[in-house]
C-alpha positions in Angstrom: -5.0 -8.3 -31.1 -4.9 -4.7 -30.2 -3.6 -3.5 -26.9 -6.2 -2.2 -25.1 -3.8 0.1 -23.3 -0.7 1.4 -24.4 1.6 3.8 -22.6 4.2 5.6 -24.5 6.8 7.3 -23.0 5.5 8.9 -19.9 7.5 11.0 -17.5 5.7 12.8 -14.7 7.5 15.9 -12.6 6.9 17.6 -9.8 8.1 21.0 -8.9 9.2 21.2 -4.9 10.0 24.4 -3.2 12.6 24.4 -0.3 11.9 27.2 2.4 12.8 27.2 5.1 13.0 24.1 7.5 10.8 23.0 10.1 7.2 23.5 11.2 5.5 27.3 11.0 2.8 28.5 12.8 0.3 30.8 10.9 1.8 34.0 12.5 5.4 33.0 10.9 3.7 32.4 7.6 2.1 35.6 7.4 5.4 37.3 7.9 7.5 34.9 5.4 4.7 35.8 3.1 5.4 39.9 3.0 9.1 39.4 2.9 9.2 38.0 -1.0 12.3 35.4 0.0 13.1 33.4 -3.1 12.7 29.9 -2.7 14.7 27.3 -4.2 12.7 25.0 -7.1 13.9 20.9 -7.5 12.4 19.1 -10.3 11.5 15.4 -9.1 10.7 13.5 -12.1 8.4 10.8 -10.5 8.3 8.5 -13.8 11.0 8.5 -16.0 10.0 7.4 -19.7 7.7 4.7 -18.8 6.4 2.7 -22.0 4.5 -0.8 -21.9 1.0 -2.6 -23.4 -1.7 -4.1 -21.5 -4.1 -6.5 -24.0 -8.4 -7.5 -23.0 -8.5 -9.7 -20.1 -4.3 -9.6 -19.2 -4.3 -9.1 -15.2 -0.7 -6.9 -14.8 1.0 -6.2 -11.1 2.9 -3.5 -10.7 5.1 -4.0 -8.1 8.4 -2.1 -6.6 9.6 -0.1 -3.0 7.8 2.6 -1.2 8.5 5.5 -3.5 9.6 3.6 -7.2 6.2 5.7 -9.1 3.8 2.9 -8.6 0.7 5.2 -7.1 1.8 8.0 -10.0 2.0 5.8 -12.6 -1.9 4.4 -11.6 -3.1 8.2 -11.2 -1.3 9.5 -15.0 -3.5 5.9 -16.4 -6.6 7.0 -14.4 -6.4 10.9 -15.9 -6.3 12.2 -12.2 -2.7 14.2 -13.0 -1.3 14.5 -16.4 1.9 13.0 -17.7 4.8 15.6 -18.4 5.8 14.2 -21.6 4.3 10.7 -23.9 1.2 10.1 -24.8 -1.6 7.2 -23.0 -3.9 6.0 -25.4 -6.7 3.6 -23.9 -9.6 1.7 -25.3 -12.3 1.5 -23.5 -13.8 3.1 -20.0 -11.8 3.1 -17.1 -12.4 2.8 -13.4 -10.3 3.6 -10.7 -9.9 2.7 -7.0 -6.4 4.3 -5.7 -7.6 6.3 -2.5 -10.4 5.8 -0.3 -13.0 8.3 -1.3 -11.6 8.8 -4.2 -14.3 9.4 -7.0 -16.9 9.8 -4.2 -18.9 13.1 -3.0 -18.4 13.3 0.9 -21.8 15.0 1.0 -23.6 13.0 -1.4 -25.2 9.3 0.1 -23.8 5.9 -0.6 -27.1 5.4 -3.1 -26.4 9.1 -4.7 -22.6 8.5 -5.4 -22.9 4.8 -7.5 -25.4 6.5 -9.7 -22.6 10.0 -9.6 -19.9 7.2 -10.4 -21.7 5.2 -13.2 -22.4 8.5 -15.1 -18.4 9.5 -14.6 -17.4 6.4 -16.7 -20.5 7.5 -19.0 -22.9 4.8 -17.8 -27.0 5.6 -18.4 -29.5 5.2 -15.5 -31.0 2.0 -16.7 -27.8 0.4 -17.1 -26.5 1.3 -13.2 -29.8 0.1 -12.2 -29.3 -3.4 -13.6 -26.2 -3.3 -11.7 -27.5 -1.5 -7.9 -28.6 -4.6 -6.4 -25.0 -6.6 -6.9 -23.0 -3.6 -5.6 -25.1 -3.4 -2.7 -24.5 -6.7 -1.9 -21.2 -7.0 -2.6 -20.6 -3.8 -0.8 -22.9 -5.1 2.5 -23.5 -1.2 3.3 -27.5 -1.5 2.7 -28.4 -0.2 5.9 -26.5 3.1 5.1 -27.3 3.6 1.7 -29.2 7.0 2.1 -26.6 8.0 4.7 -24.0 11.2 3.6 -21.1 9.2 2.9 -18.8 11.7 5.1 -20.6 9.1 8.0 -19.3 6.3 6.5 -16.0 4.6 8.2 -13.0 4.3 5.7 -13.3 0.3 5.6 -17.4 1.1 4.6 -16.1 3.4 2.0 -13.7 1.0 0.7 -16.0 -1.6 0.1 -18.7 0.5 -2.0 -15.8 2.0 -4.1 -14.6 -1.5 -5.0 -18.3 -2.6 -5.6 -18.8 0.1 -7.9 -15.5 0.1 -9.6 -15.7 -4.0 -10.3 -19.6 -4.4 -11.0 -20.1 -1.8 -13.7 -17.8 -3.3 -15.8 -15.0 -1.0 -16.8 -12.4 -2.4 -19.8 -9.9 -1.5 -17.3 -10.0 -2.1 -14.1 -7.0 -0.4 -12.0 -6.8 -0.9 -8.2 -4.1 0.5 -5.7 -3.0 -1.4 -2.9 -6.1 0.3 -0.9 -7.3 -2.9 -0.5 -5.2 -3.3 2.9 -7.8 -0.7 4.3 -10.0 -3.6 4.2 -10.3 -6.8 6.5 -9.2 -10.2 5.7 -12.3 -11.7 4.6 -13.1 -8.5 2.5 -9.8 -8.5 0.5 -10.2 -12.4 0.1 -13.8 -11.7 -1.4 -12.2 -8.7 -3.6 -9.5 -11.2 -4.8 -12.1 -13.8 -6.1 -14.1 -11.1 -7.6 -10.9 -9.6 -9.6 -10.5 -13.0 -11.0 -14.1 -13.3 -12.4 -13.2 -9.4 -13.8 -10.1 -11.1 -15.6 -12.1 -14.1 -16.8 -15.0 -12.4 -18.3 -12.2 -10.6 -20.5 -11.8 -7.2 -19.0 -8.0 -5.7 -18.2 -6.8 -5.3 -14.5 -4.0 -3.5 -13.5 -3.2 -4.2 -10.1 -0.3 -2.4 -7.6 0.1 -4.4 -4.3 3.0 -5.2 -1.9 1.8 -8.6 -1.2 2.9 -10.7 -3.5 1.1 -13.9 -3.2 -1.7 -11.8 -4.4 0.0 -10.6 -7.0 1.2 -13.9 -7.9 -2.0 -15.2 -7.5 -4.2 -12.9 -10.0 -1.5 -11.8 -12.6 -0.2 -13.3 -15.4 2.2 -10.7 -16.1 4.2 -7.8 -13.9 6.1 -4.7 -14.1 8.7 -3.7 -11.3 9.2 0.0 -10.8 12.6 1.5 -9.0 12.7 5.2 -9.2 10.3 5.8 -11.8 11.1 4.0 -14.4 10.8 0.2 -15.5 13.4 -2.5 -14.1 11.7 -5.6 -15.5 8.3 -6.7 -17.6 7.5 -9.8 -17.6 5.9 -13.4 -16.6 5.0 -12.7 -13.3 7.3 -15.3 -11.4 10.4 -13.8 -13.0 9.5 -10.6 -12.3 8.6 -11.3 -8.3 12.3 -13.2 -8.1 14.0 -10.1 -9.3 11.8 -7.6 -6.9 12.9 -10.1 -4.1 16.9 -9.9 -5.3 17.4 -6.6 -5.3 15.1 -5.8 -2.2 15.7 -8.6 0.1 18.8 -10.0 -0.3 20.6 -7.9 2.1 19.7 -7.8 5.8 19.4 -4.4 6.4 18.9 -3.6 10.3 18.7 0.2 10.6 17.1 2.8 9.8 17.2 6.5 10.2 15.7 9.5 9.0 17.7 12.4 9.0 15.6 15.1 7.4 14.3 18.7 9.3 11.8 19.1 7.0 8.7 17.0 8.9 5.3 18.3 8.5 3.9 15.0 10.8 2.8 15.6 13.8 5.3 12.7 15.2 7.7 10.7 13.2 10.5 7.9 13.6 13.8 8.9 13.6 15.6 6.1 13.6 14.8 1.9 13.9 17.0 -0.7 14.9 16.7 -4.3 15.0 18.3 -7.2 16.2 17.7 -11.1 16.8 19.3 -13.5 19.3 19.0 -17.3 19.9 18.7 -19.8 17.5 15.3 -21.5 16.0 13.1 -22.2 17.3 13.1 -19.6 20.0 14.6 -16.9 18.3 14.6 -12.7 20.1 13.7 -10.4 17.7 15.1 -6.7 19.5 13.5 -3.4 18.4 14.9 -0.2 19.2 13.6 3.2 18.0 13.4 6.8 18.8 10.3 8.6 17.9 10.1 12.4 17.7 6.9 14.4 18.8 6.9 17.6 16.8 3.3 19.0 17.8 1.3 18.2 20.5 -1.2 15.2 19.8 -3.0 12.7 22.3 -1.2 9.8 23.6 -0.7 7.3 21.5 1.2 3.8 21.3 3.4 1.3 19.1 2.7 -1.4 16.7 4.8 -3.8 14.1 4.2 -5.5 11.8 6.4 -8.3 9.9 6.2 -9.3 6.7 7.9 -11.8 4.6 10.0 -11.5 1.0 6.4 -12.3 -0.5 5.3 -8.9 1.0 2.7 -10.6 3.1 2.3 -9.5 6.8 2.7 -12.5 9.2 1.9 -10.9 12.1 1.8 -7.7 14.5 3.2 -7.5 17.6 1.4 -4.2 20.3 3.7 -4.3 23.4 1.6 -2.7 24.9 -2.2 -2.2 24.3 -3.0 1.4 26.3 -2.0 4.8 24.8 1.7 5.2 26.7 3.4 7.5 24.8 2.5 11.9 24.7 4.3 15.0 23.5 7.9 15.6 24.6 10.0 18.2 23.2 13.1 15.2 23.2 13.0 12.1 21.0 11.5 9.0 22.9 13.6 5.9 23.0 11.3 2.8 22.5 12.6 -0.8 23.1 10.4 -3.8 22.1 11.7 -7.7 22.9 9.2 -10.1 20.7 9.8 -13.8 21.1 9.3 -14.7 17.3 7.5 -18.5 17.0 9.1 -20.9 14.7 9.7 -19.4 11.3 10.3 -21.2 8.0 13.9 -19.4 6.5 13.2 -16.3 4.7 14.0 -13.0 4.6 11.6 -10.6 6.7 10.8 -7.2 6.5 9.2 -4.7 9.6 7.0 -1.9 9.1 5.9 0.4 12.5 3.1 2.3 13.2 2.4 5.4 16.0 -1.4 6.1 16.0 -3.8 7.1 19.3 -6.2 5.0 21.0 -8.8 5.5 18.3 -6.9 3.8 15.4 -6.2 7.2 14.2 -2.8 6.7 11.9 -0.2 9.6 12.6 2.8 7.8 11.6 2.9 4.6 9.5 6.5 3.3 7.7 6.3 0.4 5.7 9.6 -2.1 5.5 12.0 -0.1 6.4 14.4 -2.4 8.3 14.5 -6.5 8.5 16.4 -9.6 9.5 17.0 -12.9 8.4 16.2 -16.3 9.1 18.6 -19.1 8.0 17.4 -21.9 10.2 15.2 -24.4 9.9 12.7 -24.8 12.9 12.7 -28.5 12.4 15.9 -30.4 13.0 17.5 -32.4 10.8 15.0 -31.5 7.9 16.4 -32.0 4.3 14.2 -30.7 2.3 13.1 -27.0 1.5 10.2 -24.9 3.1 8.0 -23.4 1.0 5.9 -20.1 0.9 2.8 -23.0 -0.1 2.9 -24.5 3.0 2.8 -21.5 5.4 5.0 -19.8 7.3 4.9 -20.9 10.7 6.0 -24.4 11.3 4.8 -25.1 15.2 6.7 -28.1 17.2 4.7 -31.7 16.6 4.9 -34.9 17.1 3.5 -38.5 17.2 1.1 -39.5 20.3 2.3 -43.4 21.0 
Protein backbone atom coordinates (compact mmCIF):
# COMPACT_ATOMS: atom_id res chain seq x y z
CA UNK A 1 0.00 0.00 0.00
CA UNK A 2 1.34 3.49 -0.66
CA UNK A 3 1.76 5.99 2.08
CA UNK A 4 -0.43 8.54 1.58
CA UNK A 5 1.93 10.92 3.30
CA UNK A 6 5.45 10.78 3.57
CA UNK A 7 7.76 13.26 5.25
CA UNK A 8 11.40 13.19 4.57
CA UNK A 9 13.71 14.82 6.39
CA UNK A 10 12.27 18.08 7.47
CA UNK A 11 14.02 20.79 9.54
CA UNK A 12 12.31 24.09 10.01
CA UNK A 13 14.43 27.43 11.30
CA UNK A 14 13.69 30.50 12.47
CA UNK A 15 15.88 33.50 12.44
CA UNK A 16 15.37 35.59 15.94
CA UNK A 17 16.91 39.05 16.47
CA UNK A 18 17.98 40.09 20.07
CA UNK A 19 17.69 43.99 20.56
CA UNK A 20 17.42 45.30 23.16
CA UNK A 21 15.36 44.14 26.19
CA UNK A 22 12.16 45.07 27.50
CA UNK A 23 8.99 46.80 26.13
CA UNK A 24 9.34 50.10 23.63
CA UNK A 25 7.05 52.57 23.06
CA UNK A 26 6.74 53.89 19.41
CA UNK A 27 8.79 57.07 20.17
CA UNK A 28 11.83 54.70 21.34
CA UNK A 29 11.28 52.70 18.19
CA UNK A 30 11.55 55.45 15.90
CA UNK A 31 14.78 56.46 17.35
CA UNK A 32 16.41 52.75 17.53
CA UNK A 33 15.31 52.74 13.97
CA UNK A 34 17.74 55.88 12.68
CA UNK A 35 20.60 54.70 14.77
CA UNK A 36 21.45 51.43 12.49
CA UNK A 37 22.48 49.28 15.80
CA UNK A 38 23.33 45.74 14.66
CA UNK A 39 21.33 43.28 16.17
CA UNK A 40 22.37 39.84 17.08
CA UNK A 41 20.69 36.84 14.72
CA UNK A 42 20.04 33.06 16.61
CA UNK A 43 19.04 30.32 14.41
CA UNK A 44 16.24 28.13 16.31
CA UNK A 45 15.79 25.13 14.29
CA UNK A 46 12.19 24.28 15.31
CA UNK A 47 12.22 20.64 13.61
CA UNK A 48 15.22 18.89 13.41
CA UNK A 49 15.24 16.18 10.58
CA UNK A 50 11.79 14.92 11.05
CA UNK A 51 11.04 11.70 8.74
CA UNK A 52 7.88 9.31 9.11
CA UNK A 53 4.76 7.77 6.86
CA UNK A 54 1.15 8.07 7.36
CA UNK A 55 -1.02 5.26 5.17
CA UNK A 56 -5.28 5.85 4.04
CA UNK A 57 -7.38 5.66 6.93
CA UNK A 58 -4.22 5.44 9.86
CA UNK A 59 -5.43 7.99 12.66
CA UNK A 60 -1.69 9.33 14.07
CA UNK A 61 -1.21 11.64 17.46
CA UNK A 62 1.38 13.65 17.73
CA UNK A 63 2.05 14.25 21.05
CA UNK A 64 5.05 16.00 23.18
CA UNK A 65 5.63 19.34 25.86
CA UNK A 66 4.70 22.86 25.15
CA UNK A 67 7.37 23.82 22.66
CA UNK A 68 8.75 20.03 21.24
CA UNK A 69 7.59 21.33 17.18
CA UNK A 70 4.18 19.79 17.31
CA UNK A 71 2.14 23.17 15.96
CA UNK A 72 5.27 23.59 13.29
CA UNK A 73 5.36 20.35 12.26
CA UNK A 74 1.23 20.45 11.48
CA UNK A 75 1.82 24.08 9.71
CA UNK A 76 5.21 22.61 7.29
CA UNK A 77 2.34 19.37 6.39
CA UNK A 78 -0.52 21.96 5.88
CA UNK A 79 1.96 24.21 3.35
CA UNK A 80 1.22 27.36 5.70
CA UNK A 81 5.38 27.80 6.20
CA UNK A 82 7.84 25.92 4.30
CA UNK A 83 10.31 23.38 5.62
CA UNK A 84 14.10 24.51 5.55
CA UNK A 85 15.47 21.41 4.28
CA UNK A 86 13.53 17.61 3.10
CA UNK A 87 10.97 17.25 0.99
CA UNK A 88 6.82 16.47 2.00
CA UNK A 89 5.22 14.60 -0.57
CA UNK A 90 1.32 13.97 -0.01
CA UNK A 91 -1.42 12.29 -1.93
CA UNK A 92 -4.37 13.63 -1.99
CA UNK A 93 -6.10 17.17 -0.68
CA UNK A 94 -5.51 18.29 2.57
CA UNK A 95 -7.46 20.24 5.14
CA UNK A 96 -6.36 21.95 8.03
CA UNK A 97 -7.72 23.19 11.34
CA UNK A 98 -4.57 24.53 13.55
CA UNK A 99 -5.87 28.22 14.59
CA UNK A 100 -9.23 29.58 14.92
CA UNK A 101 -9.84 31.54 11.81
CA UNK A 102 -7.46 30.05 10.17
CA UNK A 103 -8.40 29.53 6.39
CA UNK A 104 -11.34 31.92 6.97
CA UNK A 105 -11.96 35.56 5.54
CA UNK A 106 -12.89 37.80 8.66
CA UNK A 107 -14.95 39.91 6.32
CA UNK A 108 -16.47 37.34 4.28
CA UNK A 109 -19.94 35.44 6.00
CA UNK A 110 -20.03 31.99 7.52
CA UNK A 111 -22.07 30.92 4.03
CA UNK A 112 -19.32 32.86 1.80
CA UNK A 113 -16.20 31.29 3.57
CA UNK A 114 -17.38 27.19 3.25
CA UNK A 115 -17.85 27.90 -0.39
CA UNK A 116 -14.02 30.16 -0.21
CA UNK A 117 -12.83 26.98 1.72
CA UNK A 118 -14.19 24.11 -0.60
CA UNK A 119 -12.57 25.91 -3.61
CA UNK A 120 -9.05 26.24 -1.58
CA UNK A 121 -8.85 22.34 -1.45
CA UNK A 122 -10.09 22.53 -5.19
CA UNK A 123 -13.70 21.45 -4.58
CA UNK A 124 -16.43 22.64 -7.52
CA UNK A 125 -19.75 24.36 -6.42
CA UNK A 126 -21.94 21.39 -6.93
CA UNK A 127 -19.88 19.29 -4.89
CA UNK A 128 -19.84 21.89 -1.67
CA UNK A 129 -23.42 22.13 -2.18
CA UNK A 130 -24.04 18.46 -1.60
CA UNK A 131 -22.18 18.98 1.42
CA UNK A 132 -23.78 22.73 2.86
CA UNK A 133 -26.56 21.26 4.65
CA UNK A 134 -24.38 18.67 6.92
CA UNK A 135 -21.78 21.47 7.81
CA UNK A 136 -24.52 23.68 8.83
CA UNK A 137 -25.76 21.25 11.01
CA UNK A 138 -22.88 20.05 12.38
CA UNK A 139 -21.66 23.49 12.75
CA UNK A 140 -25.28 24.71 14.60
CA UNK A 141 -24.32 28.43 13.33
CA UNK A 142 -27.51 28.61 10.90
CA UNK A 143 -28.89 31.58 12.31
CA UNK A 144 -25.52 33.40 11.45
CA UNK A 145 -24.78 32.13 8.27
CA UNK A 146 -25.04 35.48 6.25
CA UNK A 147 -23.30 37.25 9.19
CA UNK A 148 -19.44 38.72 8.56
CA UNK A 149 -17.68 36.15 10.36
CA UNK A 150 -15.39 38.96 12.24
CA UNK A 151 -19.08 38.81 14.50
CA UNK A 152 -18.65 35.41 15.09
CA UNK A 153 -17.37 34.33 18.81
CA UNK A 154 -14.14 32.15 18.67
CA UNK A 155 -16.10 28.93 19.93
CA UNK A 156 -18.75 29.82 16.73
CA UNK A 157 -15.76 29.99 14.58
CA UNK A 158 -14.37 26.83 15.72
CA UNK A 159 -17.18 24.89 15.11
CA UNK A 160 -17.72 25.90 11.27
CA UNK A 161 -13.97 25.39 10.59
CA UNK A 162 -14.17 21.80 11.97
CA UNK A 163 -17.53 21.34 9.95
CA UNK A 164 -15.89 22.32 6.93
CA UNK A 165 -12.59 20.75 7.45
CA UNK A 166 -14.31 17.09 8.40
CA UNK A 167 -17.42 17.17 5.90
CA UNK A 168 -15.77 17.92 2.56
CA UNK A 169 -13.75 15.05 2.81
CA UNK A 170 -10.04 15.77 2.66
CA UNK A 171 -7.52 12.57 2.31
CA UNK A 172 -5.95 14.10 5.16
CA UNK A 173 -7.40 15.49 7.79
CA UNK A 174 -4.95 17.36 10.35
CA UNK A 175 -6.35 19.00 13.52
CA UNK A 176 -4.39 21.01 16.31
CA UNK A 177 -5.34 20.79 19.68
CA UNK A 178 -7.88 23.89 18.92
CA UNK A 179 -10.44 21.78 19.80
CA UNK A 180 -10.03 22.90 23.65
CA UNK A 181 -11.59 26.28 22.24
CA UNK A 182 -14.65 24.31 22.16
CA UNK A 183 -17.11 23.11 24.96
CA UNK A 184 -17.38 19.65 26.31
CA UNK A 185 -20.24 18.46 24.35
CA UNK A 186 -18.74 20.01 21.05
CA UNK A 187 -15.33 18.28 21.34
CA UNK A 188 -17.19 14.99 22.32
CA UNK A 189 -19.35 15.39 19.07
CA UNK A 190 -15.86 16.33 17.07
CA UNK A 191 -14.33 13.12 18.52
CA UNK A 192 -17.20 10.79 17.20
CA UNK A 193 -17.06 12.55 13.99
CA UNK A 194 -13.06 11.98 13.54
CA UNK A 195 -13.75 8.45 14.03
CA UNK A 196 -16.37 8.10 11.18
CA UNK A 197 -13.36 10.25 9.14
CA UNK A 198 -10.92 7.38 10.07
CA UNK A 199 -13.47 4.64 9.23
CA UNK A 200 -14.60 5.79 5.89
CA UNK A 201 -10.71 5.39 5.02
CA UNK A 202 -9.44 8.93 5.09
CA UNK A 203 -5.93 9.85 7.09
CA UNK A 204 -6.10 11.99 10.44
CA UNK A 205 -3.29 13.50 12.01
CA UNK A 206 -4.13 14.57 15.22
CA UNK A 207 -1.86 16.90 17.91
CA UNK A 208 -3.58 17.01 21.45
CA UNK A 209 -2.42 17.17 25.11
CA UNK A 210 -5.17 14.96 26.30
CA UNK A 211 -4.33 11.78 25.93
CA UNK A 212 -7.33 9.71 26.41
CA UNK A 213 -8.37 11.30 23.28
CA UNK A 214 -5.48 10.49 21.77
CA UNK A 215 -5.61 7.10 22.98
CA UNK A 216 -9.00 6.90 22.07
CA UNK A 217 -8.88 7.86 18.10
CA UNK A 218 -5.20 6.77 17.16
CA UNK A 219 -3.79 3.69 16.30
CA UNK A 220 -0.41 5.00 16.07
CA UNK A 221 1.66 8.16 17.66
CA UNK A 222 4.70 10.19 17.41
CA UNK A 223 6.27 12.02 20.41
CA UNK A 224 8.16 15.25 19.72
CA UNK A 225 11.00 16.72 22.27
CA UNK A 226 12.78 19.58 20.77
CA UNK A 227 11.99 19.18 17.28
CA UNK A 228 12.69 16.07 16.45
CA UNK A 229 11.22 12.44 16.95
CA UNK A 230 11.68 10.53 20.40
CA UNK A 231 9.46 7.58 19.59
CA UNK A 232 6.88 6.20 16.66
CA UNK A 233 4.83 3.82 17.48
CA UNK A 234 1.59 1.80 18.74
CA UNK A 235 -0.01 4.34 20.45
CA UNK A 236 0.00 2.81 24.11
CA UNK A 237 3.80 2.55 24.00
CA UNK A 238 4.26 5.77 22.81
CA UNK A 239 1.74 7.52 25.59
CA UNK A 240 3.86 5.38 28.44
CA UNK A 241 7.12 6.86 27.29
CA UNK A 242 5.54 10.67 26.97
CA UNK A 243 4.32 10.00 30.54
CA UNK A 244 8.13 8.76 31.76
CA UNK A 245 10.06 11.28 30.72
CA UNK A 246 7.34 14.14 31.52
CA UNK A 247 5.80 12.98 34.66
CA UNK A 248 7.85 10.99 36.52
CA UNK A 249 9.46 13.70 38.53
CA UNK A 250 7.42 16.04 40.80
CA UNK A 251 8.43 19.12 39.75
CA UNK A 252 7.03 22.03 42.17
CA UNK A 253 8.39 25.37 40.79
CA UNK A 254 8.49 27.31 38.36
CA UNK A 255 10.11 30.46 37.31
CA UNK A 256 10.63 32.60 34.37
CA UNK A 257 13.59 34.54 34.37
CA UNK A 258 13.58 36.29 31.01
CA UNK A 259 13.45 40.42 30.34
CA UNK A 260 12.33 40.03 27.15
CA UNK A 261 8.24 39.98 27.72
CA UNK A 262 6.14 41.51 25.13
CA UNK A 263 2.72 40.33 27.38
CA UNK A 264 0.96 42.67 28.79
CA UNK A 265 1.23 40.62 32.28
CA UNK A 266 3.12 37.42 32.82
CA UNK A 267 3.99 34.85 35.75
CA UNK A 268 7.17 34.97 37.13
CA UNK A 269 7.38 32.35 39.19
CA UNK A 270 4.78 29.25 40.58
CA UNK A 271 5.10 27.29 43.53
CA UNK A 272 3.22 24.48 44.80
CA UNK A 273 2.82 22.47 47.67
CA UNK A 274 0.43 19.74 49.27
CA UNK A 275 -0.22 18.93 53.00
CA UNK A 276 -2.32 16.22 54.66
CA UNK A 277 -2.90 12.90 53.66
CA UNK A 278 -5.91 11.42 51.37
CA UNK A 279 -8.44 11.98 51.44
CA UNK A 280 -8.25 15.51 52.52
CA UNK A 281 -5.23 16.56 51.03
CA UNK A 282 -4.02 20.90 50.76
CA UNK A 283 -2.94 21.69 47.54
CA UNK A 284 -0.76 25.32 48.28
CA UNK A 285 -0.21 27.73 45.29
CA UNK A 286 2.06 30.48 45.41
CA UNK A 287 2.97 32.84 42.46
CA UNK A 288 4.02 36.17 41.59
CA UNK A 289 2.59 37.79 38.65
CA UNK A 290 4.19 40.87 36.88
CA UNK A 291 2.03 43.70 35.18
CA UNK A 292 4.24 45.15 32.46
CA UNK A 293 1.49 47.57 30.73
CA UNK A 294 -1.49 48.81 32.09
CA UNK A 295 -4.63 46.43 31.42
CA UNK A 296 -8.11 46.15 33.19
CA UNK A 297 -8.40 44.19 36.30
CA UNK A 298 -8.35 40.88 35.99
CA UNK A 299 -8.26 37.55 38.14
CA UNK A 300 -6.71 33.93 38.60
CA UNK A 301 -7.60 30.53 37.45
CA UNK A 302 -6.04 26.79 37.58
CA UNK A 303 -6.43 24.14 36.18
CA UNK A 304 -5.23 20.48 36.97
CA UNK A 305 -4.70 17.97 34.83
CA UNK A 306 -3.63 14.43 35.14
CA UNK A 307 -0.46 12.24 33.48
CA UNK A 308 -3.28 11.42 30.71
CA UNK A 309 -3.25 15.26 29.90
CA UNK A 310 -6.81 15.57 30.79
CA UNK A 311 -7.98 18.58 32.91
CA UNK A 312 -9.89 17.42 36.07
CA UNK A 313 -10.86 20.42 37.28
CA UNK A 314 -10.37 24.35 37.78
CA UNK A 315 -10.26 26.00 40.77
CA UNK A 316 -11.19 30.51 40.53
CA UNK A 317 -10.51 31.62 44.15
CA UNK A 318 -12.10 34.19 43.58
CA UNK A 319 -14.75 35.03 40.87
CA UNK A 320 -14.54 39.17 40.63
CA UNK A 321 -11.61 40.97 38.71
CA UNK A 322 -9.15 41.60 41.94
CA UNK A 323 -6.05 42.11 40.55
CA UNK A 324 -4.81 45.79 38.27
CA UNK A 325 -1.48 47.25 37.11
CA UNK A 326 1.34 47.62 39.70
CA UNK A 327 4.70 48.52 38.70
CA UNK A 328 5.94 45.55 41.46
CA UNK A 329 5.30 41.86 41.02
CA UNK A 330 1.96 40.65 42.84
CA UNK A 331 2.29 37.85 45.24
CA UNK A 332 -0.83 35.46 44.83
CA UNK A 333 -1.54 32.55 47.33
CA UNK A 334 -4.28 30.04 46.62
CA UNK A 335 -5.19 27.08 49.41
CA UNK A 336 -7.55 24.39 47.32
CA UNK A 337 -8.84 21.52 49.29
CA UNK A 338 -8.28 18.78 46.60
CA UNK A 339 -11.32 15.85 46.83
CA UNK A 340 -10.28 12.39 46.85
CA UNK A 341 -7.91 11.59 44.11
CA UNK A 342 -6.98 8.18 42.55
CA UNK A 343 -2.73 8.16 42.69
CA UNK A 344 -1.26 9.77 39.80
CA UNK A 345 0.90 12.25 38.86
CA UNK A 346 -0.79 15.83 38.26
CA UNK A 347 0.12 18.54 36.35
CA UNK A 348 -1.24 22.63 36.91
CA UNK A 349 -1.61 25.04 34.23
CA UNK A 350 -2.72 28.98 35.31
CA UNK A 351 -4.44 31.58 33.64
CA UNK A 352 -4.64 35.71 34.15
CA UNK A 353 -7.45 36.99 31.95
CA UNK A 354 -10.16 40.11 32.71
CA UNK A 355 -13.68 39.84 33.53
CA UNK A 356 -14.64 39.29 29.88
CA UNK A 357 -12.80 35.90 29.33
CA UNK A 358 -10.24 37.89 27.57
CA UNK A 359 -6.93 35.48 27.82
CA UNK A 360 -3.70 37.80 28.62
CA UNK A 361 -1.66 35.18 30.19
CA UNK A 362 -2.26 31.36 29.91
CA UNK A 363 0.76 28.65 30.87
CA UNK A 364 0.05 25.21 30.39
CA UNK A 365 1.74 22.43 33.05
CA UNK A 366 4.28 24.06 34.18
CA UNK A 367 4.59 22.79 37.73
CA UNK A 368 2.76 19.51 39.60
CA UNK A 369 2.60 17.27 42.51
CA UNK A 370 2.05 13.86 43.31
CA UNK A 371 -0.46 11.60 44.70
CA UNK A 372 0.76 8.31 46.24
CA UNK A 373 -2.25 7.39 48.31
CA UNK A 374 -5.12 5.72 47.87
CA UNK A 375 -8.34 7.52 48.94
CA UNK A 376 -9.85 4.21 50.05
CA UNK A 377 -8.27 2.39 52.90
CA UNK A 378 -6.99 -0.75 52.81
CA UNK A 379 -7.66 -1.11 48.95
CA UNK A 380 -5.49 -3.80 47.26
CA UNK A 381 -6.02 -3.45 44.01
CA UNK A 382 -4.93 -0.61 41.47
CA UNK A 383 -6.96 2.53 40.26
CA UNK A 384 -7.42 3.03 36.95
CA UNK A 385 -7.63 6.02 34.52
CA UNK A 386 -11.07 3.75 33.17
CA UNK A 387 -12.78 4.19 36.20
CA UNK A 388 -12.38 7.91 36.76
CA UNK A 389 -10.51 9.99 38.73
CA UNK A 390 -12.27 10.99 41.67
CA UNK A 391 -13.18 8.31 44.02
CA UNK A 392 -15.83 10.06 46.67
CA UNK A 393 -16.33 8.33 50.23
CA UNK A 394 -19.34 5.53 50.07
CA UNK A 395 -20.82 3.17 51.87
CA UNK A 396 -23.52 0.54 52.55
CA UNK A 397 -27.07 1.93 53.97
CA UNK A 398 -28.06 -1.00 56.68
Amino acid sequence: MQPVLEVHNISKRFRISHQTGGYLSLRERMVHAFKFEKTSVEDFWALDNVSFEVNPGESVGIIGRNGAGKSTLLKVLSKITPPTKGKIISRGRVASLLEVGTGFHPELTGRENVYFNGSLLGMKRREIDLKFDEIVDFSGVEKFLDTPLKHYSSGMQLRLAFAVAAFLEPEILIIDEVLAVGDAEFQKKCIGKMEDVSKSGRTILFVSHNMGAVENLCSRAILLNQGSIVKNDVVSAVIRQYQAMFYSAENNLYTDNRTDHTEEAFFRSIEVNTTGNQPSVKLEIKCQLVSTRHHKTGFVAFDISNSMGITIMQAIPVQNPFLSYSAVPQTIKVEIVLPPLIPDSYRISAWFGSHNTETICWIKEVVGFEIDQSPTPGRNFPHSHNNGFIIPASSLKP
